[in-house]
N, C-alpha and C positions, 0 to 999 in steps of 0.2 A: 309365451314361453320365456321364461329369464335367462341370462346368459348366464353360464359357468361361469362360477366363481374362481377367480384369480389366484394361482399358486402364491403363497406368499414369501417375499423376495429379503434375503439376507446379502450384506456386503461385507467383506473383510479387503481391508487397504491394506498393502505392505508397505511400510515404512520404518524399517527396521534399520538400513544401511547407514555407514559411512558417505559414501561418496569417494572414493581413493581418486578419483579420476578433478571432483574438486578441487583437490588439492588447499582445504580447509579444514579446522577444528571443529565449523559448527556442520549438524547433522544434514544431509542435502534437503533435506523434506523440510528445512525451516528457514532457507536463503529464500530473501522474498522477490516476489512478482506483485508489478502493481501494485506494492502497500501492502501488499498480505502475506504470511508464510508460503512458499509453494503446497502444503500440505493442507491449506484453507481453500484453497481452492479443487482439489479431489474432495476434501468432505462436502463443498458446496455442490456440486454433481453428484453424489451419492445421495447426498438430501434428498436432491430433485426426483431421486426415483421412492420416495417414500418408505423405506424400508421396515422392515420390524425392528433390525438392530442394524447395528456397524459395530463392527470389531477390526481394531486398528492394531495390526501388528509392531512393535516398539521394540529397538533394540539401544544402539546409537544416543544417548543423552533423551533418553527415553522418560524422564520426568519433564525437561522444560517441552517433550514433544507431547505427553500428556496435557501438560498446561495448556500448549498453546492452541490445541485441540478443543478442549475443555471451553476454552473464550471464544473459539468458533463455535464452536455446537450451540452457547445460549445465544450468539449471535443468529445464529440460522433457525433458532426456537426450536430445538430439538431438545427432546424429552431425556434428562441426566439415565435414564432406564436405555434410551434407547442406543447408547455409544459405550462404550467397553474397549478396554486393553489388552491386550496378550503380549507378551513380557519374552522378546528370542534372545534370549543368553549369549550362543554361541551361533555364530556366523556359519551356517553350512545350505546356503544355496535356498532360494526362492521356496522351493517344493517343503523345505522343514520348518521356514516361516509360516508358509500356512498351517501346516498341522499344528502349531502354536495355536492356532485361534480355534479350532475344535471344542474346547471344552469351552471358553467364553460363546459360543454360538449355540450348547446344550444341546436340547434333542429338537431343536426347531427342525423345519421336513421343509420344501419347497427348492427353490431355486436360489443359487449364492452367486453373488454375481463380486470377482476378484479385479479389485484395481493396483495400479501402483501409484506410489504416493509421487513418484517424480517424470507424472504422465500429468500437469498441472492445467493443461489447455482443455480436455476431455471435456465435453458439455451434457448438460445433464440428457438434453435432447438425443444427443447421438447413444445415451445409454437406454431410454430408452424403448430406440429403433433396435439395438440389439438384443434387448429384451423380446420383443415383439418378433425377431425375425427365429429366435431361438422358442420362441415358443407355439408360434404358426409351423415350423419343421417337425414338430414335435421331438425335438433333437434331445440329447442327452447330454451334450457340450458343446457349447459354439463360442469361438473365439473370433475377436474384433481384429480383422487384418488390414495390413493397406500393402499398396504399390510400389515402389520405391525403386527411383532410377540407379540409386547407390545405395544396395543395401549392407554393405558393411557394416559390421556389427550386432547385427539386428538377426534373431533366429527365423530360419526360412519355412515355410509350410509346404509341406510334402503331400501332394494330395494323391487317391488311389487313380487309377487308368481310368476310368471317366471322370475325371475331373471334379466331383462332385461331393465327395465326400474328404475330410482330412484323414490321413494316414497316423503322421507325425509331423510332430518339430523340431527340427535340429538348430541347435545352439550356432553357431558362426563360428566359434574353436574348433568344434566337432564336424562341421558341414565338410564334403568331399567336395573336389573342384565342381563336379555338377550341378549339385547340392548348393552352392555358392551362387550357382549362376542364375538361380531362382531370384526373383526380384517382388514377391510375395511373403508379407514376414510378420511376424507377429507381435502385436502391439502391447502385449505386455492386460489384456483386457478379457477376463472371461465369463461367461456362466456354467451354471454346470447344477446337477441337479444335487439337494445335500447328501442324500443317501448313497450317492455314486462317492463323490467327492475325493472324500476323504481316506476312504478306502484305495482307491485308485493311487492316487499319492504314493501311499504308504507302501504299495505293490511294487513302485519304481524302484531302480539301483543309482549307483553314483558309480559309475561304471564309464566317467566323462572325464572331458580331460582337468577339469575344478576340482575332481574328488567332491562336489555338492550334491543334493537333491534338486532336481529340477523341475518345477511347476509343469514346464510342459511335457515331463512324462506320461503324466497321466493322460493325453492325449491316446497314445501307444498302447496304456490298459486299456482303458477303456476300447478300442478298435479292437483288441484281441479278444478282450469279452463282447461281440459282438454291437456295440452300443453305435450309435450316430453322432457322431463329430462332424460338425457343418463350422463353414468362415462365414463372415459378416465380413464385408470387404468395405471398408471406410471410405468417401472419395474424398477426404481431403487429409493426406499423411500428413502435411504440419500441426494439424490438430491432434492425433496420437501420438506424436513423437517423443520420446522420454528427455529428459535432462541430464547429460551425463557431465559433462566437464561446464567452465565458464559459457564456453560460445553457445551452450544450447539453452543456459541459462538465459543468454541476452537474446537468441532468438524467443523463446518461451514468451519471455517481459512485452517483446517487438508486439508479437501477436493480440498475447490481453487489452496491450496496452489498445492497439487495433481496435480491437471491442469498443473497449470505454469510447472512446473518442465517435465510434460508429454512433453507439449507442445516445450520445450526446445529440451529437448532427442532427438523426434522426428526430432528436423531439425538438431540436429549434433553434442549438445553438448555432453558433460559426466558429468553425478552427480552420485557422486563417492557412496555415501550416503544420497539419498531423503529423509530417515527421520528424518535428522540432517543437511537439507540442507534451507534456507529461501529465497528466489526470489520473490519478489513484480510483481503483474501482469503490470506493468508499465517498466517494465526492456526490456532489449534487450541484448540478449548476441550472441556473431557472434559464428560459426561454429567451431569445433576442438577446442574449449573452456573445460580447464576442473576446477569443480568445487570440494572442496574437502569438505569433513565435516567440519560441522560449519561455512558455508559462510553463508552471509547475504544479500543481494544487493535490495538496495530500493529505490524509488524515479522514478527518472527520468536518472538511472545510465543505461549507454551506454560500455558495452565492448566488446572488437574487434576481429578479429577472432586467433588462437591458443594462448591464454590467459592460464596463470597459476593462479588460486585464490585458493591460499592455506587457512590451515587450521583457524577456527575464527576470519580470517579477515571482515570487515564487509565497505562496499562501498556506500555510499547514496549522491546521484545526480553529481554524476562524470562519466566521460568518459576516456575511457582508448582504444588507439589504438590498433594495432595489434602486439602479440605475446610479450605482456608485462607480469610479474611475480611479485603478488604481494606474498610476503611472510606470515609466520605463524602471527596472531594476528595485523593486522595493522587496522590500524581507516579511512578514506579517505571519506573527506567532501568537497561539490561542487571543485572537484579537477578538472584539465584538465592532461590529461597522450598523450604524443605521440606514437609513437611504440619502438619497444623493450627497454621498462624502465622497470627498477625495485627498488623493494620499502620494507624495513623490512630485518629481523623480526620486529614486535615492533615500527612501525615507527606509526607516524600521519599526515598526509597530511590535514589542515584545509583551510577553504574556502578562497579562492581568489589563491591557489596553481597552477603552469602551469609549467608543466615537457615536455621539448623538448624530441627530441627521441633518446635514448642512455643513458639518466642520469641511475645516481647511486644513491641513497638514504639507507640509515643502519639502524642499529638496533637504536633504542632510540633517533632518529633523527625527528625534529618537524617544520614544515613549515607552514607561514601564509603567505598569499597576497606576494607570492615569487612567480619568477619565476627564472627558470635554464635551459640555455644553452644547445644544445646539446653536449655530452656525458661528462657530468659537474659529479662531483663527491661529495656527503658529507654523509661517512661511517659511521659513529662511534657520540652518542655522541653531538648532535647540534642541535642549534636552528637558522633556519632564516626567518625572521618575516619581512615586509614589505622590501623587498631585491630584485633586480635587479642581477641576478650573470648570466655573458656571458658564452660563451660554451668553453666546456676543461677546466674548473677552478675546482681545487682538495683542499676539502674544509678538515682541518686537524678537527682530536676530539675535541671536547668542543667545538668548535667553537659557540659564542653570538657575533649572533645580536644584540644589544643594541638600542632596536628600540622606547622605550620609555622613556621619561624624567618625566614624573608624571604627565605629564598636555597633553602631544600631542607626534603622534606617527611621527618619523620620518625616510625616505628611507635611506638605505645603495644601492650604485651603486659595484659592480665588476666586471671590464671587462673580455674582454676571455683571457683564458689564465694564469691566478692568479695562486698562490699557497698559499693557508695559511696553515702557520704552526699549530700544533694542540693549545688549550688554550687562544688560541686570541679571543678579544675583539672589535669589529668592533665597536665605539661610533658614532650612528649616529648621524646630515647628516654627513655620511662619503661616500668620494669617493676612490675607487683603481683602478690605471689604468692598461693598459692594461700590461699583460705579467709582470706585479709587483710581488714579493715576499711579504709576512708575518712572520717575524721570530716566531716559535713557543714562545705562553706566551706574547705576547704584545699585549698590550693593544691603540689600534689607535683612536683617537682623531682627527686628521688631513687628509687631502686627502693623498696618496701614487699617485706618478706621475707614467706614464706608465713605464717598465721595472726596476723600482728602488725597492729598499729592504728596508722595513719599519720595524725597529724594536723599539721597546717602552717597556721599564722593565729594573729597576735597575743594576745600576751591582754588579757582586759575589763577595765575599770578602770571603776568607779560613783561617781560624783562626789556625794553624796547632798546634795538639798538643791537642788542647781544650778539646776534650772528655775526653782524661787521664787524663786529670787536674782538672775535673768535677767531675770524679770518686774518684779521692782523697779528694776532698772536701767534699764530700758524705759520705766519710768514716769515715772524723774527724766529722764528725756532721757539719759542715758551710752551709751548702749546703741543 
C-alpha cells in the first residue's frame, strides 16, 4: 500500500517593513548577517522545505529587495517560476501584507506555510518539524511558539482550559496584565491550510491599538469557525527570535556566525578562538586549516587544506591553495594563492594579485594586478602594481613599481630569474630580461636585456676631509 500523497506546500515571507526600530534608511530585511542580506537567509530555509512557490511580500525599497532576492534564489537553484512578489503599498499591519500575496499564490490548495523576513536564524529543519507536527494533528493552523523568560514585546498565546488547543493571540500593546504574564509567544511562523487562509484574515478587524490588520487574527476566526489551532513549541527561542533594533541584529550575526564556525570545526578545521573568529557563511575552508583570532574571511574566499591564517588577517574573495601561511595582520582582496605561499606580516594583496606556488611576499609589501612566478621572492618593503615577475626573481626592499604616469597605468614585465637590488625603480613600460641583474638604487627607464646588469644612479664623489672642515666653519660662525 503507498503512502498518501503529500499536501503541497506554498510559502509567503513578509518583508515588507521599515524597521523604525533600526533606526536606518536601508530596509531591515537587507542589513546583513554573516555576508548575506538577512532576507537570504529566510529564502534559504524556505528553500529547504521545497515548496511549489514563494511569494515574497515587498514593500520598503522593494526593487533592490527584489534584486537581492532574485541573486538568492539562482544561488539556491531555484526555478525563476518558483519565487514571486507581491507589492504592499501602504503600511497597515501584518494580516494586510498577506492578503497581498493572494493573487500571486493563484488557486494553488494545500498548506502555506508564513515567515517573517526578519526571523533570519529559522532553519530549514526546524520548518520542517513544524510542518510534520501540523500535519500528524491534522490541524487547520499551527503556529511555531517558544518560551521566553522575558517576553516583552513578543505577542502571547492564549490557549483554551485544557491547555491544548490555541484560542488567540494577543499583541503585547493589547495584552491585559494577565495576558502579559504569559511567557509563551509567538514567533511570528505559521502554517495554515490555503483555503482557510485567507479568508480568515480577511474576517479579522483592526479593532487594536495600531489601527492595523493582524496576522494573528486569524487565529480567533478560525477557533470560532470551529477549526483546530495547535503550537509547535520550539526549544530553542534564540533560534525564532526576530530582529527588531541594532542589538538583536548583532545577536542574530553572534548566532549564524555560531553555525559557520561549528560547521567548520566539525569537518576538520581549528578555530583557535570562535569568539574573535569571523567566517562568512559563503566561505570554504579545507581540512587541517587552522584559524587564529582575529581572522576574517568573506565573500566568496576559498582556502586549501593545512592553511595557517594567522592572527587579524582578514581575506575576501580570494583563494589560497594548500598549506599556504598567511601571516599576523595582512589585507588580501580578490587575490589567487597557489600552495605553499606565504604572505606578511603586514603585507596587502589587492585585486587582480596571482601568487604561483612557493612565492615569498614580506612584511609591508603591496601588490595590485601582479603576478609572481613560482618561488619568486619580494620581502621587505615593495610595491608591485600591474607587474608581470617570472619565477625565482628576488625582489630587493623598496622596490617601485612605477606603474603610473598620471594619466595611464602601465605594465612592468620581469623575467625568471632577476635579481633586483633593494631601492630600485622599475619606470614603466619597462622590460628585464631574463636572468638580468638590478643594481641596488637605480632607477630603470629602459628595458635590461636578458643576463645583463642594469644600473642607473649617479656616481659618488668623496670629498675627503669635508666634515672637519664643516666643523671649523661652524665654529668661527661661517657656517
Amino acid at each position: 500500500m503507498t503512502a498518501p500523497r503529500q499536501r503541497p506546500v506554498q510559502v509567503v515571507i513578509l518583508a515588507a517593513g521599515q524597521g523604525k526600530r533600526m533606526k536606518s534608511v536601508t530596509a531591515k530585511v537587507l542589513h546583513p548577517l554573516a555576508g548575506r542580506p538577512m532576507i537570504c537567509h529566510t529564502l534559504a530555509a524556505a528553500a529547504g522545505l521545497r515548496p511549489q512557490r514563494i511569494v515574497l511580500v515587498v514593500g520598503v525599497q522593494s526593487k533592490l529587495v527584489q534584486e537581492t532576492v532574485q541573486a538568492e534564489a539562482r544561488r539556491l537553484g531555484l526555478r525563476p517560476a518558483q519565487v514571486s512578489f507581491a507589492l504592499q503599498r501602504r503600511q497597515l499591519g501584518t494580516g494586510h501584507a498577506f492578503l497581498q500575496a493572494e493573487k500571486a499564490l493563484g488557486t494553488a490548495r494545500g498548506d502555506v506555510v508564513v515567515l517573517s523576513g526578519d526571523v533570519p536564524a529559522i532553519r530549514a529543519d526546524s520548518l520542517r518539524r513544524l510542518l510534520r507536527r501540523h500535519r500528524s494533528a491534522r490541524a487547520q493552523a499551527t503556529i511555531m511558539t517558544a518560551v521566553l523568560s522575558d517576553a516583552t514585546g513578543y505577542g502571547r498565546m492564549v490557549r483554551d482550559a485544557g491547555g491544548r488547543l490555541i484560542e488567540r493571540i494577543v499583541e503585547h500593546a493589547d495584552a491585559t496584565p494577565a495576558e502579559r504574564a504569559i511567557h509563551e509567544v509567538n514567533c511570528g511562523i505559521y502554517v495554515v491550510e490555503r483555503q482557510l487562509a485567507f479568508d480568515a484574515v480577511r474576517a479579522g478587524k483592526r479593532s487594536n491599538r495600531q489601527g492595523e490588520y493582524y496576522l494573528t487574527d486569524l487565529v480567533h476566526v478560525l477557533r470560532g469557525n470551529g477549526h483546530k489551532v495547535i503550537a509547535h513549541v520550539h526549544p530553542d527561542p534564540e533560534e525564532v527570535k526576530g530582529v527588531n533594533d541594532r542589538r538583536d541584529l548583532a545577536r542574530a550575526g553572534g548566532l549564524l556566525q555560531q553555525r559557520v564556525l561549528d560547521g567548520l570545526m566539525k569537518k576538520g578545521v581549528t578555530v583557535v578562538d570562535p569568539q574573535h573568529t569571523y567566517v562568512e557563511a559563503s566561505v570554504v575552508v579545507g581540512r587541517d586549516t587552522i584559524l587564529h583570532p582575529g581572522v576574517m574571511l568573506e565573500g566568496g574566499t576559498r582556502i586549501g587544506r593545512a592553511c595557517q591564517i594567522r592572527s587579524g588577517s582578514r581575506i575576501v574573495d580570494s583563494s589560497l591553495g594548500e598549506e599556504c601561511e598567511i601571516l599576523d595582520h595582512c589585507l588580501l582582496e580578490e587575490s589567487r594563492l597557489g600552495r605553499k605561499v606565504r604572505v606578511g606580516p603586514m603585507a596587502h594583496l589587492r585585486p587582480g594579485s596571482r601568487l604561483a606556488d612557493e612565492v615569498r611576499i614580506g612584511n609591508f609589501v603591496e601588490t595590485k594586478k601582479t603576478t609572481l612566478g613560482r618561488g619568486s621572492k619580494a620581502n621587505h618593503l615593495t610595491y608591485l602594481g600591474d607587474a608581470s615577475v617570472g619565477s625565482r626573481v628576488n625582489v630587493g626592499a623598496g622596490t617601485i613599481t612605477c606603474n603610473y604616469d598620471g594619466t595611464h597605468k602601465h605594465r612592468t614585465i620581469i623575467g625568471a630569474g632577476v635579481f633586483i637590488g633593494s631601492a630600485s625603480q622599475l619606470v614603466a613600460p619597462v622590460k628585464v630580461g631574463k636572468g638580468a641583474y638590478i643594481a641596488a638604487g637605480s632607477t630603470i627607464t629602459s628595458d635590461v636585456p636578458a643576463g645583463a646588469l642594469g644600473v642607473a644612479r649617479s656616481r659618488q664623489s668623496n670629498k675627503i676631509g669635508w666634515v672637519k672642515n664643516r666643523r671649523k666653519r661652524i665654529k668661527r660662525g661661517k657656517d
